[in-house]
The first five atom37 places (N, CA, C, CB, O) and aatype in JSON, in Angstrom:
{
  "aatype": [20, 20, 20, 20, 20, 20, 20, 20, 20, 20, 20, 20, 20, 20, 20, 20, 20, 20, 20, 20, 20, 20, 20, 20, 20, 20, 20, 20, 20, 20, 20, 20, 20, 20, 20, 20, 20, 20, 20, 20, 20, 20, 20, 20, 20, 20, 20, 20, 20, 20, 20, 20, 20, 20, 20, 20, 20, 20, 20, 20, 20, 20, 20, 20, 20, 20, 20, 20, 20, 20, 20, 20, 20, 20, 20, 20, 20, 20, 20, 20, 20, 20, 20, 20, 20, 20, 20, 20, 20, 20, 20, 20, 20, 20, 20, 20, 20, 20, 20, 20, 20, 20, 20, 20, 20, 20, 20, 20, 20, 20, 20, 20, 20, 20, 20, 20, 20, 20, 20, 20, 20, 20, 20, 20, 20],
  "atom_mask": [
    [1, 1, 1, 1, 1],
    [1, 1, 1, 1, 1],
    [1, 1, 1, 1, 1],
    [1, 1, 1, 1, 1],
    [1, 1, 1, 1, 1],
    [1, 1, 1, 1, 1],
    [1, 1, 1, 1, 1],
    [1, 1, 1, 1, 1],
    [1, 1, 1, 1, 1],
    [1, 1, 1, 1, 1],
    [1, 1, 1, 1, 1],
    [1, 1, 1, 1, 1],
    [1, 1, 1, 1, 1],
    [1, 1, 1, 1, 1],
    [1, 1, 1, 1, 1],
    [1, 1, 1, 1, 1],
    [1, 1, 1, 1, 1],
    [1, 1, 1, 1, 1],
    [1, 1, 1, 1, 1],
    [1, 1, 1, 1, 1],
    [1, 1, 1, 1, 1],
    [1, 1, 1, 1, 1],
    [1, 1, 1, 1, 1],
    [1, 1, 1, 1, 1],
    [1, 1, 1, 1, 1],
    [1, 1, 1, 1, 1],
    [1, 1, 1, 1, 1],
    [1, 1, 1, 1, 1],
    [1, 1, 1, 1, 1],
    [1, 1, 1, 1, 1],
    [1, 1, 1, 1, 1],
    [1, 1, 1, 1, 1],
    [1, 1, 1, 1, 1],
    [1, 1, 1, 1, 1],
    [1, 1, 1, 1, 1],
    [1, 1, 1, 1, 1],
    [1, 1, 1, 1, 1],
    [1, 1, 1, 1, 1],
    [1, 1, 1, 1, 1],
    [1, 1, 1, 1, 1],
    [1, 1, 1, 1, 1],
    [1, 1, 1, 1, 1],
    [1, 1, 1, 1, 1],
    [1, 1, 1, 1, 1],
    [1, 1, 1, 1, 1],
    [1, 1, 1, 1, 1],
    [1, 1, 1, 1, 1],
    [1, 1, 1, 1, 1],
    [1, 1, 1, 1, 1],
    [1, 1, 1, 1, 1],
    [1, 1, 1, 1, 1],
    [1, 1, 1, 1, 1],
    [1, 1, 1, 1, 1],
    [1, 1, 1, 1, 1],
    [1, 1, 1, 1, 1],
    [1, 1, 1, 1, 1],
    [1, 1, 1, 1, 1],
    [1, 1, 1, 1, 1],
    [1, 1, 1, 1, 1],
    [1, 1, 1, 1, 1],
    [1, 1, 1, 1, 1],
    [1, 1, 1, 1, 1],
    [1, 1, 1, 1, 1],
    [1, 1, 1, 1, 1],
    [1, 1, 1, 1, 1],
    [1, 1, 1, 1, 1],
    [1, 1, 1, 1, 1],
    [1, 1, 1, 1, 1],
    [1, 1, 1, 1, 1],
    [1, 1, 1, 1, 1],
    [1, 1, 1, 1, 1],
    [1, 1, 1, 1, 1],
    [1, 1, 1, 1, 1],
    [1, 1, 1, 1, 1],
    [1, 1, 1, 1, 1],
    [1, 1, 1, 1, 1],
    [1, 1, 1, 1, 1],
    [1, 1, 1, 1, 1],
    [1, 1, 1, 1, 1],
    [1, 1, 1, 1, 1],
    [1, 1, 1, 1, 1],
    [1, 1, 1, 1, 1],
    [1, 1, 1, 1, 1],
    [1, 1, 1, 1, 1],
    [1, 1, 1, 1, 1],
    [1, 1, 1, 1, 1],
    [1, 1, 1, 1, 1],
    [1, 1, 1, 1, 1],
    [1, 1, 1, 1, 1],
    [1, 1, 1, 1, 1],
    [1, 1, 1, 1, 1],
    [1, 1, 1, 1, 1],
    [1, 1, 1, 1, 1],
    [1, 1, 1, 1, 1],
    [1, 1, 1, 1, 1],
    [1, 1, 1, 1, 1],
    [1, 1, 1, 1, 1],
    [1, 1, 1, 1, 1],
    [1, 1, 1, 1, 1],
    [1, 1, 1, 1, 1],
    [1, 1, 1, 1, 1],
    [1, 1, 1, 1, 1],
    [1, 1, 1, 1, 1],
    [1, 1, 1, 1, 1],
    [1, 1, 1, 1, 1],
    [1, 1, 1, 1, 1],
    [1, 1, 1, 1, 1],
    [1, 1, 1, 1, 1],
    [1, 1, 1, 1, 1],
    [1, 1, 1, 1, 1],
    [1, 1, 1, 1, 1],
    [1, 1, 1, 1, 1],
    [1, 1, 1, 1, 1],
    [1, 1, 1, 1, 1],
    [1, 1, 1, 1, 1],
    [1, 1, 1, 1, 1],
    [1, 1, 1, 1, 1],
    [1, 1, 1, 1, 1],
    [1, 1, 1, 1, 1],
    [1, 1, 1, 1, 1],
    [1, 1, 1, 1, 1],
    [1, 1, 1, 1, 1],
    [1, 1, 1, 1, 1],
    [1, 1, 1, 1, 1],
    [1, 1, 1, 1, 1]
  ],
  "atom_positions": [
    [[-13.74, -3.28, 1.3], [-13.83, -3.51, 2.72], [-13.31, -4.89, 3.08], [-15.26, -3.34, 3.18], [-12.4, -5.03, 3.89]],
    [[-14.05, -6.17, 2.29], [-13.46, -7.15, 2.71], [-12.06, -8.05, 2.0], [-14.5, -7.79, 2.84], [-11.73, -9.24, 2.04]],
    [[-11.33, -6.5, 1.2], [-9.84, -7.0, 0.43], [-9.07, -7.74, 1.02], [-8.91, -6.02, 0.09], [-8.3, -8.42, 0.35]],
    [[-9.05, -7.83, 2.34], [-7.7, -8.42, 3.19], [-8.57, -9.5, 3.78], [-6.81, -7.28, 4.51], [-7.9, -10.13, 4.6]],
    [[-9.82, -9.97, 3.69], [-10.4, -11.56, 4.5], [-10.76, -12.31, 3.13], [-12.16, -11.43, 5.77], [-11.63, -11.97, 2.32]],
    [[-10.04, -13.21, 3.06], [-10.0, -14.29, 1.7], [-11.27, -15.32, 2.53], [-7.96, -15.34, 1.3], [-11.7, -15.24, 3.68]],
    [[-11.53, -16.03, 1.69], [-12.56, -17.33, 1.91], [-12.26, -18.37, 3.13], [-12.51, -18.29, 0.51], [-12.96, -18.6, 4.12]],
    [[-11.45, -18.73, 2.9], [-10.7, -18.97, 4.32], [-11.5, -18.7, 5.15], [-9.51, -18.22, 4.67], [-12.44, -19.41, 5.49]],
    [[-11.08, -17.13, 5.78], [-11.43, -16.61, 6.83], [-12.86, -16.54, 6.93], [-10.84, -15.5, 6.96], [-13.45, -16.87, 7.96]],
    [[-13.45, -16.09, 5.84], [-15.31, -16.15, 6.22], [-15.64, -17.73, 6.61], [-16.53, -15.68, 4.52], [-16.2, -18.15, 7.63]],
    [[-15.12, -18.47, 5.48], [-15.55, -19.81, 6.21], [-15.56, -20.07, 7.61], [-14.81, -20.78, 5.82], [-16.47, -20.75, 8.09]],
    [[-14.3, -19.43, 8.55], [-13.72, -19.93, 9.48], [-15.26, -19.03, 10.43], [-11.8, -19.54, 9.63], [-16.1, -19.51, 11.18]],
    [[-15.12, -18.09, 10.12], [-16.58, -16.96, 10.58], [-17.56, -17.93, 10.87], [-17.33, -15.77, 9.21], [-17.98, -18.35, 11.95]],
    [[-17.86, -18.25, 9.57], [-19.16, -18.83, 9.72], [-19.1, -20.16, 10.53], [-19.76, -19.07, 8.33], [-20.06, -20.14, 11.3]],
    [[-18.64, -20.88, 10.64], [-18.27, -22.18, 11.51], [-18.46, -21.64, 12.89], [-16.65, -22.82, 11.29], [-18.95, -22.36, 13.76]],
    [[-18.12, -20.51, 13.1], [-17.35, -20.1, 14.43], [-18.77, -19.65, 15.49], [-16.05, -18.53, 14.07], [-19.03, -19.85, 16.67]],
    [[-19.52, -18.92, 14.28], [-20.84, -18.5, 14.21], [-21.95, -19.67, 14.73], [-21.06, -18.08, 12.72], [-22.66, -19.53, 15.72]],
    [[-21.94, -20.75, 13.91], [-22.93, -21.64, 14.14], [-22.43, -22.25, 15.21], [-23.28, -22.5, 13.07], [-23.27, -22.59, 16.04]],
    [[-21.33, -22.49, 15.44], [-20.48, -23.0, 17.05], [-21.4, -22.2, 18.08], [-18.44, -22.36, 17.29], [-22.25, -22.74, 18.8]],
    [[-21.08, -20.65, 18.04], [-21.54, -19.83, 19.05], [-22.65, -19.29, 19.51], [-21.11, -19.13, 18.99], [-22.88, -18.83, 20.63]],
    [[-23.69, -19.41, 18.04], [-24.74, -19.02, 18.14], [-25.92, -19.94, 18.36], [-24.8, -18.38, 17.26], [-26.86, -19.86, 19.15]],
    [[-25.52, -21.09, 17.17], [-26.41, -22.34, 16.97], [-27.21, -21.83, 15.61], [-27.54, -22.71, 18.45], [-27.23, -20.77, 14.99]],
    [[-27.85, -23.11, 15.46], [-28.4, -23.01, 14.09], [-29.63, -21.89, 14.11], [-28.94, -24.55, 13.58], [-29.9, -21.16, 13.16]],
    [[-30.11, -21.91, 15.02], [-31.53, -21.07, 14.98], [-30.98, -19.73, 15.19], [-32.78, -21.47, 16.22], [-31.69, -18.89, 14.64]],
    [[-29.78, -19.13, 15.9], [-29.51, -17.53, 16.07], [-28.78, -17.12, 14.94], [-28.66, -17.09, 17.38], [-28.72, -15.94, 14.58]],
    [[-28.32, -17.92, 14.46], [-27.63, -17.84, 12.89], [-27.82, -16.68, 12.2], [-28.16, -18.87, 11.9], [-27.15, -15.65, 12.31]],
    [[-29.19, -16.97, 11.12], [-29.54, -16.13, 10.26], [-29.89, -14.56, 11.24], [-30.83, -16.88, 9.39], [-30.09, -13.45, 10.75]],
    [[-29.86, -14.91, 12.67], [-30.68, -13.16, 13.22], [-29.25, -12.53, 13.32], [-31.82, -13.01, 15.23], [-29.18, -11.32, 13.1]],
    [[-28.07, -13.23, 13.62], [-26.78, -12.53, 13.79], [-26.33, -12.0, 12.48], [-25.69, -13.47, 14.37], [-25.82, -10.89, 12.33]],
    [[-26.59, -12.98, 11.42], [-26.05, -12.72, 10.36], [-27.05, -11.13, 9.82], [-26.1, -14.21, 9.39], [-26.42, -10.09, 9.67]],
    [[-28.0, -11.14, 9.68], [-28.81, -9.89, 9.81], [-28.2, -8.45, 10.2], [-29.78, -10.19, 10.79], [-27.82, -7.42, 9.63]],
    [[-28.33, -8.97, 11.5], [-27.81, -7.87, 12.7], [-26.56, -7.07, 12.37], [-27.42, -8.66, 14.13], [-26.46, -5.84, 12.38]],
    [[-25.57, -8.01, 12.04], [-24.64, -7.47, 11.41], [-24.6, -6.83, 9.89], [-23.89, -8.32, 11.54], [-23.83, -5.94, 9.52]],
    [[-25.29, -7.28, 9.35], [-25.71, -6.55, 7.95], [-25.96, -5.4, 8.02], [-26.77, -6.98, 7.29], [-25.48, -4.43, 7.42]],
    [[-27.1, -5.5, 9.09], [-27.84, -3.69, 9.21], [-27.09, -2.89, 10.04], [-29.48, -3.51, 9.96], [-27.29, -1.67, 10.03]],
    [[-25.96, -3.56, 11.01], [-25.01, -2.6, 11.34], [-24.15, -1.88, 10.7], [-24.43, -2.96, 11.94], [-23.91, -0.67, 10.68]],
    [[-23.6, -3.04, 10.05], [-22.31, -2.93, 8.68], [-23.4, -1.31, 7.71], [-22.21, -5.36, 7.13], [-23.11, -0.11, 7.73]],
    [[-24.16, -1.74, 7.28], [-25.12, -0.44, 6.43], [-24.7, 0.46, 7.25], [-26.96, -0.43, 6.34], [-23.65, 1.07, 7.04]],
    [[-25.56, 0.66, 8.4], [-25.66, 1.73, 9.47], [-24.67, 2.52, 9.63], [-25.86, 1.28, 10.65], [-24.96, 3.72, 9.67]],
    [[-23.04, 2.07, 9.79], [-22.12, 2.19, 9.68], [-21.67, 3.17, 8.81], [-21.85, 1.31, 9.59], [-21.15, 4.26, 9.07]],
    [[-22.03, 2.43, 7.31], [-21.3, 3.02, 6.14], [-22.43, 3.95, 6.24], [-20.94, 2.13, 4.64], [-21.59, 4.85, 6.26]],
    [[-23.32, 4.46, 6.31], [-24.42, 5.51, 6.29], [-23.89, 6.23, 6.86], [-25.69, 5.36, 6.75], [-23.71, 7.31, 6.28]],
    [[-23.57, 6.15, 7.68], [-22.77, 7.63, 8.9], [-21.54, 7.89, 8.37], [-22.32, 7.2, 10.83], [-21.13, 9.05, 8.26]],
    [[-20.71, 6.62, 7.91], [-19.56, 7.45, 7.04], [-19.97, 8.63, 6.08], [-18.82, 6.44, 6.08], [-19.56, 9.79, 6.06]],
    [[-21.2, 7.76, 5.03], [-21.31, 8.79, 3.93], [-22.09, 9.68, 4.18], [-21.67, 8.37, 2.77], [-22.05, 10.45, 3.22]],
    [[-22.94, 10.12, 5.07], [-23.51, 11.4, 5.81], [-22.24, 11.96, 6.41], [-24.74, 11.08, 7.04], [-21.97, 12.94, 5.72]],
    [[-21.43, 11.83, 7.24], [-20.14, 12.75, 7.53], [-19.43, 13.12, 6.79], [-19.33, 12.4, 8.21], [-18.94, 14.24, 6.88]],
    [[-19.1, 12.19, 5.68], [-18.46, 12.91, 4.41], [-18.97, 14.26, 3.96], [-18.63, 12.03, 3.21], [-18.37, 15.33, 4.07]],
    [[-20.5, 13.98, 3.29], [-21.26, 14.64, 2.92], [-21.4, 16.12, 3.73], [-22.24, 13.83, 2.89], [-21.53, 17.23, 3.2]],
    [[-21.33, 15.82, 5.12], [-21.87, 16.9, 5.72], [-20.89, 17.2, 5.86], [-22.68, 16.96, 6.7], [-21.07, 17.89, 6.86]],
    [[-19.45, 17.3, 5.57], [-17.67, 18.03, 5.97], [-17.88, 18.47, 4.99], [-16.03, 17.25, 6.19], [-17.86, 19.7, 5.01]],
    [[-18.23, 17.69, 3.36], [-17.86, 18.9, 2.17], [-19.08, 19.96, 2.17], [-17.72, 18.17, 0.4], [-18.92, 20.97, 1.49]],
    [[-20.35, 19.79, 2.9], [-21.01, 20.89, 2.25], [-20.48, 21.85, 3.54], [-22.86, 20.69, 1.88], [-21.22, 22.79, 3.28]],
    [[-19.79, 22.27, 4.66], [-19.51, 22.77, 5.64], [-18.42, 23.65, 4.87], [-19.21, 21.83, 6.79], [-18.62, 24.84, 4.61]],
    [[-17.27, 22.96, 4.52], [-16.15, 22.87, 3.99], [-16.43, 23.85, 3.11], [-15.7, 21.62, 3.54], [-16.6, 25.02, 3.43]],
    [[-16.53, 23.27, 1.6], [-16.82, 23.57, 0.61], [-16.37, 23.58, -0.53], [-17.03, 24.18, 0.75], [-16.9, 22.78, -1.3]],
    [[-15.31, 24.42, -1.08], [-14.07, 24.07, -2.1], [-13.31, 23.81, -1.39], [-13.48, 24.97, -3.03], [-12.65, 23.02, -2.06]],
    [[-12.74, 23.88, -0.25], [-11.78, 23.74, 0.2], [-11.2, 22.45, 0.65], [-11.85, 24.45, 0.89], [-10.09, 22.1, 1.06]],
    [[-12.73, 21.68, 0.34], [-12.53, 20.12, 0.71], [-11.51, 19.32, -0.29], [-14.04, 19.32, 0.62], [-10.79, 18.38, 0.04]],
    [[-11.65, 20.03, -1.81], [-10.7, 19.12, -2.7], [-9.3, 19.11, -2.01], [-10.55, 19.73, -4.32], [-8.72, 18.1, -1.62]],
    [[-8.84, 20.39, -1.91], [-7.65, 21.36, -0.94], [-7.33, 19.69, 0.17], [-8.71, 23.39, 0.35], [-6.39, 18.9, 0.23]],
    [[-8.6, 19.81, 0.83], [-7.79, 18.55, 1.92], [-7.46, 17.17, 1.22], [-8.9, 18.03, 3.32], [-6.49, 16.48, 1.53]],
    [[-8.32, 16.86, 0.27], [-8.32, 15.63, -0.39], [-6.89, 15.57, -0.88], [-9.42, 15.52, -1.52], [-6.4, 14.54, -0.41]],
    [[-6.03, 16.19, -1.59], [-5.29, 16.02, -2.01], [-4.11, 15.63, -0.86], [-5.3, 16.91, -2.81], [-3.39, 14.75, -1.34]],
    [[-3.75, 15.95, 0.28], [-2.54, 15.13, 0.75], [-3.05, 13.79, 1.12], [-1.75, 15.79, 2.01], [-2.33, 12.81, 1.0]],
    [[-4.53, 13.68, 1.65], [-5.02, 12.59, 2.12], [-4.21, 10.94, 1.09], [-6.85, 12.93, 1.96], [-3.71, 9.86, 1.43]],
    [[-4.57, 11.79, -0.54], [-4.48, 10.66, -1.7], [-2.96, 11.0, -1.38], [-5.27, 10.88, -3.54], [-2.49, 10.01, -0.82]],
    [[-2.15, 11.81, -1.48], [-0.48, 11.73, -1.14], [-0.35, 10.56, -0.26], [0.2, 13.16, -0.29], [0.5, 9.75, -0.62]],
    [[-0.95, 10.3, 0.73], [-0.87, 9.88, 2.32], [-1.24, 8.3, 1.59], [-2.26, 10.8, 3.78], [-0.5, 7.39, 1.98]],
    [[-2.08, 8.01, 0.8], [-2.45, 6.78, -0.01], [-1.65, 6.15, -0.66], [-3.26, 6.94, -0.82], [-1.41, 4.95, -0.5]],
    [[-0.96, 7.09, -1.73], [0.0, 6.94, -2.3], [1.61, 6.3, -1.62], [-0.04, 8.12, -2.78], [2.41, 5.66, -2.3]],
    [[1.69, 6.47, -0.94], [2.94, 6.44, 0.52], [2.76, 4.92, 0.83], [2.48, 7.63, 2.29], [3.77, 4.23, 0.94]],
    [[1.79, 4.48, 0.96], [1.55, 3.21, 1.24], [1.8, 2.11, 0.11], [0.25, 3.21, 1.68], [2.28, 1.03, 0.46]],
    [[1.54, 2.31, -1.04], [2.32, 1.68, -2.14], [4.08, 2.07, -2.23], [1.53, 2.21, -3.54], [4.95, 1.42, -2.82]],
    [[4.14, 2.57, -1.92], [6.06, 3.21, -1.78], [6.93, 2.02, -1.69], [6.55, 4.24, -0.11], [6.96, 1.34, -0.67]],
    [[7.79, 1.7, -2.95], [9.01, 0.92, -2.7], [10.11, 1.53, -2.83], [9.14, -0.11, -3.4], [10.52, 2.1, -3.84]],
    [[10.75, 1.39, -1.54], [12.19, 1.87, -1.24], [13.11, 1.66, -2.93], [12.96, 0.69, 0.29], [13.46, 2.65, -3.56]],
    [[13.39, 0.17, -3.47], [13.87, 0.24, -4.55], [13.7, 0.56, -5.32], [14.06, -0.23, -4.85], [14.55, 0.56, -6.21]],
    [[12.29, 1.11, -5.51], [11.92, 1.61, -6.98], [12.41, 3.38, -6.64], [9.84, 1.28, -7.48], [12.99, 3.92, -7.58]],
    [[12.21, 4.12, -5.53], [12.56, 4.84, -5.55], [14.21, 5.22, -5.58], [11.88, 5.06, -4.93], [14.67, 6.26, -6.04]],
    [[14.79, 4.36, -5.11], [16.14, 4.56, -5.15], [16.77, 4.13, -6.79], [16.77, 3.64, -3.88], [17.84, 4.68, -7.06]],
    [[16.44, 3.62, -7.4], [16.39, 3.26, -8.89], [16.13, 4.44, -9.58], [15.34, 2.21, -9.28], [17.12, 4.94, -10.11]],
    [[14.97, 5.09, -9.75], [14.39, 5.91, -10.07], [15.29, 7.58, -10.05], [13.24, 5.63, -9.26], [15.47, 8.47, -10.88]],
    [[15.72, 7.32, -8.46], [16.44, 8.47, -7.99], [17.86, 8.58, -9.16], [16.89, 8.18, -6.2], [18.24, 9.55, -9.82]],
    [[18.41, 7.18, -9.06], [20.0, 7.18, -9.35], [19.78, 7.21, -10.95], [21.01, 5.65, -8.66], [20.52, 7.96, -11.58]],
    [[18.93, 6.53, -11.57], [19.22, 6.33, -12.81], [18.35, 7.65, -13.59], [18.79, 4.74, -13.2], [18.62, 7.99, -14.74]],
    [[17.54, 8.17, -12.95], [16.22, 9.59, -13.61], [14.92, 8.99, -13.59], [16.38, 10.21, -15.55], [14.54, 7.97, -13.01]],
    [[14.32, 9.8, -14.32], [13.1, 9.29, -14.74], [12.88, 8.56, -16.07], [12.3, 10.28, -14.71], [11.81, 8.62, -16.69]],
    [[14.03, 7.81, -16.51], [13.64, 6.96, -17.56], [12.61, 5.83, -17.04], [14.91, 6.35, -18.18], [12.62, 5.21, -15.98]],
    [[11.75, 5.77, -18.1], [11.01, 5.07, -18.17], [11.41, 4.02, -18.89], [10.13, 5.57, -18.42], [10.58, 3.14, -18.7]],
    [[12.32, 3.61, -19.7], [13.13, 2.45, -20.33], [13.56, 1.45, -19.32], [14.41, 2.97, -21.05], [13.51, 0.23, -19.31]],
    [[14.12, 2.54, -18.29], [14.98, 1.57, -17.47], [14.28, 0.62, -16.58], [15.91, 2.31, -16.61], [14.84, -0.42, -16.22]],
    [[12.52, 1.07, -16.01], [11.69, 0.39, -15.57], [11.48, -1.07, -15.94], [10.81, 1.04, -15.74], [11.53, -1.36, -17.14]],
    [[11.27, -1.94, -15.13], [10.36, -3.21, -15.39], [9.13, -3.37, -15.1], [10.74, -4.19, -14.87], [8.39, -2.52, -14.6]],
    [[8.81, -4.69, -15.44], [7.41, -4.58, -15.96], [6.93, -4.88, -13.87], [6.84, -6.21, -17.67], [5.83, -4.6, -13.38]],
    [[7.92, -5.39, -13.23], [7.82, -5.6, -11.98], [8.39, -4.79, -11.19], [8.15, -6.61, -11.73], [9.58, -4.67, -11.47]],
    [[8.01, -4.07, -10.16], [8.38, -3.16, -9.75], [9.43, -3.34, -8.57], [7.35, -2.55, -9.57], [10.18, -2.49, -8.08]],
    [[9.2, -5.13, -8.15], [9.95, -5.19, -7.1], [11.13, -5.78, -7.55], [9.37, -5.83, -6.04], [12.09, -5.88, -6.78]],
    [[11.2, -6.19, -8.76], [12.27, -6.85, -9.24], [13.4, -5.52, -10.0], [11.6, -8.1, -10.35], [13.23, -4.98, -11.09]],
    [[14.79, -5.21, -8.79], [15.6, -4.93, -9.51], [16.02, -4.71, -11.17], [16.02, -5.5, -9.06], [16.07, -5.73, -11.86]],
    [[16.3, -3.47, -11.77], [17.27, -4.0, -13.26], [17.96, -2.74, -13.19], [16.38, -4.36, -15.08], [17.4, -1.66, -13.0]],
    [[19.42, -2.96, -13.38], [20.92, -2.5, -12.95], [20.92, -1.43, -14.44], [22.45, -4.12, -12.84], [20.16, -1.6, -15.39]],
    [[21.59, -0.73, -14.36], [22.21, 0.34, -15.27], [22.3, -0.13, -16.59], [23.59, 0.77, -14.86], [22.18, -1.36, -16.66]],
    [[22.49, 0.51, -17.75], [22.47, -0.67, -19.02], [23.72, -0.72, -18.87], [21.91, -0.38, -20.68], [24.14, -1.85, -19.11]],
    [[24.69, 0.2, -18.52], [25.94, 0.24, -18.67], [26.79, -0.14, -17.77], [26.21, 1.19, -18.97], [27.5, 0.86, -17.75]],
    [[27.26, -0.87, -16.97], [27.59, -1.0, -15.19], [29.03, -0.7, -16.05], [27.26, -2.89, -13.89], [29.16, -0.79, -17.26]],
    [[30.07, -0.29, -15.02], [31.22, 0.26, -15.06], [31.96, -0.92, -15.07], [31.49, 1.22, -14.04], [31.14, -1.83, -15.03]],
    [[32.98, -1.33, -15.09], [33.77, -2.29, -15.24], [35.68, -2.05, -14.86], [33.38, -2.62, -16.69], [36.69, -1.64, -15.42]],
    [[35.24, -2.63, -13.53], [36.44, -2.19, -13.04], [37.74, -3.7, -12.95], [35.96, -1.43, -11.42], [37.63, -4.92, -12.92]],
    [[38.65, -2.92, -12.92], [40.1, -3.85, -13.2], [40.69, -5.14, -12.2], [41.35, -2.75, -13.14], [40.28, -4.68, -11.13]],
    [[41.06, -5.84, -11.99], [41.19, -6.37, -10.63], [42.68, -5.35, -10.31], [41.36, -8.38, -10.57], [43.28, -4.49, -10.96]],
    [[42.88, -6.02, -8.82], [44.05, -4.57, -8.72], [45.23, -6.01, -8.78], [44.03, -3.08, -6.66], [45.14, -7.24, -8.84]],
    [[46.48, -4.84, -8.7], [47.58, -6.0, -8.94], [48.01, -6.68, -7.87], [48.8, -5.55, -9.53], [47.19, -6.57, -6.95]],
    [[49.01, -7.38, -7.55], [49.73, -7.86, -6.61], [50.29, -6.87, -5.67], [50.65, -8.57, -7.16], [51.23, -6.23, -6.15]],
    [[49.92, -6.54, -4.29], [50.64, -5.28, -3.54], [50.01, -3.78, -3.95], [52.33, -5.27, -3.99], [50.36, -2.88, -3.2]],
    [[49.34, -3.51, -4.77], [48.39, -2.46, -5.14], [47.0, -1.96, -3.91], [47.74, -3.11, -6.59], [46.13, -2.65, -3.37]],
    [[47.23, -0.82, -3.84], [46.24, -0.54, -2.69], [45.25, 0.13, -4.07], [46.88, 0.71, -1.07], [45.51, 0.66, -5.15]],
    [[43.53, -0.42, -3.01], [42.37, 0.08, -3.69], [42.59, 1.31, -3.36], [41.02, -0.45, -3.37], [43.18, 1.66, -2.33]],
    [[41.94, 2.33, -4.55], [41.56, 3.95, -4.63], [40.96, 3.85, -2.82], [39.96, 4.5, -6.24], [40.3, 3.12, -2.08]],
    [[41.94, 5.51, -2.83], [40.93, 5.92, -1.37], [40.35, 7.5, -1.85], [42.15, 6.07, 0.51], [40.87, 8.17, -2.75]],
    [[39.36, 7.84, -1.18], [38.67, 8.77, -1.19], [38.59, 9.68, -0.12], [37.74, 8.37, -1.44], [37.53, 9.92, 0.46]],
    [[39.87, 10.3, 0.21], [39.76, 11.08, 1.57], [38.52, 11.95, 1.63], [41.03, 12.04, 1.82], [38.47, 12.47, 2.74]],
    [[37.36, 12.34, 0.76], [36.26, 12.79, 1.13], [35.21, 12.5, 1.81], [35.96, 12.99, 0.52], [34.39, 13.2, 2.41]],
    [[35.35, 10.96, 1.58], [33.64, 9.82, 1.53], [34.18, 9.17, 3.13], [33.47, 7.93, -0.38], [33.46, 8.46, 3.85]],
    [[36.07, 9.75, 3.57], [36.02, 9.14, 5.26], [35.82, 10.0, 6.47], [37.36, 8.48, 5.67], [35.79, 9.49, 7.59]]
  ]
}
């Protein structure tokens, strides 16, 4: 829940808190919000609960694009386009996913001569 607010930010909370509240409403806000925050996740996990027993098997059935839909969010364009062009070697992978690594073999082309026109491809215009 709190993956994306680093220390920083609670600090900045809490400052912001004793600014707004004062020292004595402090600890009742800080509370308040506790037993909301619970309250909260209680009704999540009672609605969960009460969709799969409604549901039934059929709930795994939904679960699965949901985690697709999860999955999508980690998605790098380069790794997939890597992946696409070169297969599914797993050799060709790095240990970093965002960091590029090129073909083992790259092609090696000629310079052209003096007055030489580059290859055309009347298909690819």
């Amino acid at each position: 829940m709190f993956d994306s607010i680093g220390w920083g930010e609670i600090l900045v909370l809490i400052v912001a808190g004793l600014f707004i509240l004062g020292p004595d409403r402090l600890p009742e806000g800080a509370a308040w919000l506790g037993r909301t925050v619970r309250k909260v996740r209680d009704y999540a996990t009672g609605a969960r609960e009460q969709i799969k027993s409604e549901i039934g098997p059929e709930f795994d059935d939904l679960r699965k694009p949901l985690e697709d839909l999860r999955e999508l969010r980690n998605f790098n364009p380069r790794t997939a386009v890597t992946q696409h062009l070169l297969g599914d070697d797993g050799a060709q992978q790095s240990a970093n996913p965002n960091q590029f690594t090129p073909p083992s073999a790259p092609q090696q082309h000629r310079p052209l001569e003096p007055n030489e026109r580059p290859p055309y491809d009347p298909d690819s215009t």
